[in-house]
C-alpha positions, 0 to 999 in steps of 0.5 A: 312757765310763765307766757311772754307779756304782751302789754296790750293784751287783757291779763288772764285769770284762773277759773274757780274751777281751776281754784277749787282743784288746786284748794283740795290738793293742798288740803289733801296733798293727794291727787286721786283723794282731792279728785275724789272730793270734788268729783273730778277725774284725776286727769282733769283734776292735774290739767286744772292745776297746771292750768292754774301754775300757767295762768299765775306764772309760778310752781305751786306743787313739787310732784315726785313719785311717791307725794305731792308737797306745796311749794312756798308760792303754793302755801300763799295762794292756797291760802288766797284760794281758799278764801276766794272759795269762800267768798264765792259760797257766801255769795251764792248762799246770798243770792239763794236767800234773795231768791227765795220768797219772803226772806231777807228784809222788807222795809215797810213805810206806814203813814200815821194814820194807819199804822197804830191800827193796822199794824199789829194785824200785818206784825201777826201776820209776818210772825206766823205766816213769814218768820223768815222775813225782817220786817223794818217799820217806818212811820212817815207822812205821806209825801215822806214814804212816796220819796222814799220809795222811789230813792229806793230807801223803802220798799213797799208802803201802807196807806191811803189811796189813790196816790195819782203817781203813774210810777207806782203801783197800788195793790187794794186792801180795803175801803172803810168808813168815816165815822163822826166823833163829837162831844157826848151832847152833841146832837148828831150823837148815837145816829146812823143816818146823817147826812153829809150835808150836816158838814157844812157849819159845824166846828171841824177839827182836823190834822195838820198840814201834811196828813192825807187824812186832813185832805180826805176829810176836806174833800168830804166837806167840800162835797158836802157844800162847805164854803171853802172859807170855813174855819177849821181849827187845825191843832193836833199832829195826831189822831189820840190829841185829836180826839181829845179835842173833841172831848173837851168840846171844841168841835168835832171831827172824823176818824177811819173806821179802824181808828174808832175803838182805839181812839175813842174807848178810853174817854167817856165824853164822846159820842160816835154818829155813822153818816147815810149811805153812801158813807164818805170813806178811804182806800187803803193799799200797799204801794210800790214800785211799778215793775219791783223785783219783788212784785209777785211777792208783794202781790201774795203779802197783800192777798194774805193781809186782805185774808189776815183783815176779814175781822176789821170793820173794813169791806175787804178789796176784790 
């Protein structure tokens, strides 16, 4: 039964076709009933299986007239069959699961500056609107979450924009405003109008190195005219340490409008003041890879948290 070997040629191997018929004789050991199973005709259903006996070089079924039994080679590859079979409908309720749309996990990378703010907004949203999807949460700075994206180890990333990466594709959220945070006697406290000039020789309070929020508000203070020169006290990994800063009266310092209730209701000692228009502010956006397999998705996840943002102090991106 076996055909000759030929050492330069490729082996042949059995179709799932051929697997699936063979799978339901041995399950059955009747060829109109496996036929009938798997929607085969019985001779087509027999043409695979000796197809099969070929292909293998062994007998695995002992036919008379009246049954159909396995042979002991039989019994073995049944077994091999019916495991292939399996893996083969587990891959292919895999990639019907990759297929469909918000499914599967989403490895989101925040920046610190953003996410005790934003994220309990983007967690409802993905609980009511995608209870299929697993979303994974990494909060990193800035530089951390952009390697991340291209080595692959993140998916998509929230945080402030431009990113100048010609790799990488932004999808606008919002823009908000900076606001001024100072010591409660401060003299700039409870203003809407200040200007950014006033910037220029206060004692200013900031992030550590690594923070795009630190580089945002020195760009502000640099359009403002202050000497590249001044002192900045830098001395808070984050905003909550920050502020406290401020409260104790070592200088003052600027916080996103998403960050101000958070940050500053649970002290007494500070004051708020809102700079003239136009207001120094930030963008914030999804960020992900130029041409992502999951692009269209990411492209609706961003128009419904745009949705999900309309109650937050930002103005919304068109």
């Amino acid at each position: 039964m076996a055909s000759p070997t030929n050492p330069g040629a490729r082996p042949r191997q059995p179709s799932l076709a051929q697997l699936r018929a063979f799978a339901a004789v041995a399950e059955h050991l009747h060829f109109r009933e496996a036929a009938a199973e798997i929607g085969m005709s019985q001779p087509a259903l027999s043409g695979a299986v000796s197809a099969l006996e070929e292909t293998l070089g062994v007998q695995l079924l002992e036919r008379t007239t009246r049954k159909v039994l396995l042979s002991p080679a039989g019994e073995r590859v049944a077994a091999r069959a019916r495991t292939v079979l399996e893996a083969v409908g587990d891959l292919m309720e895999e990639a019907e699961a990759a297929r469909a749309p918000f499914t599967g996990v989403l490895r989101l990378g925040v920046i610190p500056t953003v996410a005790p703010y934003l994220l309990p907004t983007v967690l409802r949203l993905v609980h009511d609107t995608y209870p299929d999807l697993e979303l994974q949460v990494h909060e990193e700075q800035t530089g951390s979450l952009l390697d991340g994206l291209q080595q692959g180890r993140l998916d998509l990333l929230l945080l402030a924009v431009p990113l100048g990466a010609p790799t990488i594709t932004e999808l606008p959220l919002f823009d908000e405003d900076f606001v001024l945070v100072a010591p409660t006697d401060h003299w700039l406290g409870g203003r809407g109008d200040i200007p950014r000039e006033a910037l220029k020789d206060m004692d200013l309070l900031l992030l550590d190195e690594g923070h795009c929020l630190r580089d945002q508000a020195l760009d502000i203070c640099r359009e403002a005219g202050r000497d590249e020169g001044a002192p900045v006290t830098t001395s808070a990994a984050g905003l909550s340490t920050l502020v406290q800063l401020v409260a104790g009266g070592l200088g003052v310092t600027l916080l996103p409008r998403t960050a101000l209730r958070v940050e500053t209701a649970r002290n007494d000692q500070l004051t708020t003041g809102y700079f003239a228009d136009p207001a120094p502010s930030r963008r914030i956006a999804l960020a992900m890879r130029s041409g992502a397999a999951r692009q269209g998705e990411f492209e609706e996840f961003a128009a419904a948290l745009r949705e999900a943002m309309k109650g937050l102090p930002v103005r919304i991106a068109e």
